[in-house]
C-alpha positions as CSV (number, residue, x, y, z in Angstrom):
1,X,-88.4,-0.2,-222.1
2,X,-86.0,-2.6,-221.0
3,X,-86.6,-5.1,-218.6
4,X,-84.7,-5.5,-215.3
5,X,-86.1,-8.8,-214.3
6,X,-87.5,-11.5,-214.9
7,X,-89.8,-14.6,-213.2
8,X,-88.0,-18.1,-212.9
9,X,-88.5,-21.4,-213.5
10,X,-88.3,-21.8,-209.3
11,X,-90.9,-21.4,-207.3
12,X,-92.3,-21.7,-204.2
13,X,-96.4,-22.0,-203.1
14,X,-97.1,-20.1,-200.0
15,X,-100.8,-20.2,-198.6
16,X,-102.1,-21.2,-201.5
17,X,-100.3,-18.9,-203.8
18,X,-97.7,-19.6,-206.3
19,X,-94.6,-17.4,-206.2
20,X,-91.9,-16.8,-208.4
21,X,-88.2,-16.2,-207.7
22,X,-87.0,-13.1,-209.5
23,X,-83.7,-12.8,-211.6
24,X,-82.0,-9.3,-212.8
25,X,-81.7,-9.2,-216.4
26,X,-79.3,-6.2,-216.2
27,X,-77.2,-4.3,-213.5
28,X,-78.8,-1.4,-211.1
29,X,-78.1,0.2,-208.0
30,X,-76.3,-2.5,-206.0
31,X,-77.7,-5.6,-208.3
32,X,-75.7,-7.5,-210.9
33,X,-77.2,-9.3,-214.0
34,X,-78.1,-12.8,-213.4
35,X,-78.5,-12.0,-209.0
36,X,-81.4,-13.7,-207.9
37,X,-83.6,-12.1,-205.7
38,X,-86.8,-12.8,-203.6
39,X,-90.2,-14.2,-204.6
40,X,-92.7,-12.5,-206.1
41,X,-96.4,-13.3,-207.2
42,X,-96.6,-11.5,-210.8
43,X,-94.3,-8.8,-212.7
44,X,-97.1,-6.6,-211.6
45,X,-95.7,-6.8,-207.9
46,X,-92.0,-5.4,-208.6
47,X,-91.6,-2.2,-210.9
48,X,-89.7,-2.9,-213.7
49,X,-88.1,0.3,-213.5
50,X,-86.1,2.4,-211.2
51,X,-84.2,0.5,-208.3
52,X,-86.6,-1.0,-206.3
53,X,-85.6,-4.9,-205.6
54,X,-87.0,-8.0,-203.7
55,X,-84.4,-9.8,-201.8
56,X,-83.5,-13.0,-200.6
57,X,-85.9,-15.0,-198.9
58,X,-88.5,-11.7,-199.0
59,X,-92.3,-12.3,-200.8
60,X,-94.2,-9.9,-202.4
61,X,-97.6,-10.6,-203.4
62,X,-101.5,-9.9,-203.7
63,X,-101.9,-6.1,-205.1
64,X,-98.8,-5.0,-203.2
65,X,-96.0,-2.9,-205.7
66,X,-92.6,-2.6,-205.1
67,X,-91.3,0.6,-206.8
68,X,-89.1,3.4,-206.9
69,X,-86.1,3.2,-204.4
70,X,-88.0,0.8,-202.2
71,X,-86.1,-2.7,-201.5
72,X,-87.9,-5.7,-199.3
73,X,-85.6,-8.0,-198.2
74,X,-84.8,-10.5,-194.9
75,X,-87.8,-12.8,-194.6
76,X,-90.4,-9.7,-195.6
77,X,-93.5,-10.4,-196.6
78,X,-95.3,-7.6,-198.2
């Protein structure tokens, strides 16, 4: 399986929990390689498949999963 993202360098602790911003590693749906998205806690959070995206300023975190067509964006937490 290829991957579609991957978990930068930047990142941002919110309550106490360290969160990664995301980057695509290739294109899908409306997202270009090398877009950075939103935040998220662990690759476990955002589905590495379909077109499901985190974006902007939007955290994802905990046991939640972002998958399928879903997309989080705005200042979302989830």
């Amino acid at each position: 399986m290829t991957k579609k993202y991957k978990l930068t360098k930047e990142t941002k602790v919110e309550y106490g929990i360290k969160l990664y911003r995301i980057e695509a590693l290739i294109d899908f749906y409306n997202v270009n390689k090398g877009e950075r998205g939103g935040f998220v806690e662990k690759e476990g959070n955002l589905s590495q498949e379909d077109n499901a995206w985190v974006y902007g300023n939007a955290r994802v975190y905990g046991n939640a999963w972002v998958y399928g067509d879903a997309r989080v964006s705005g200042n979302a937490w989830v």
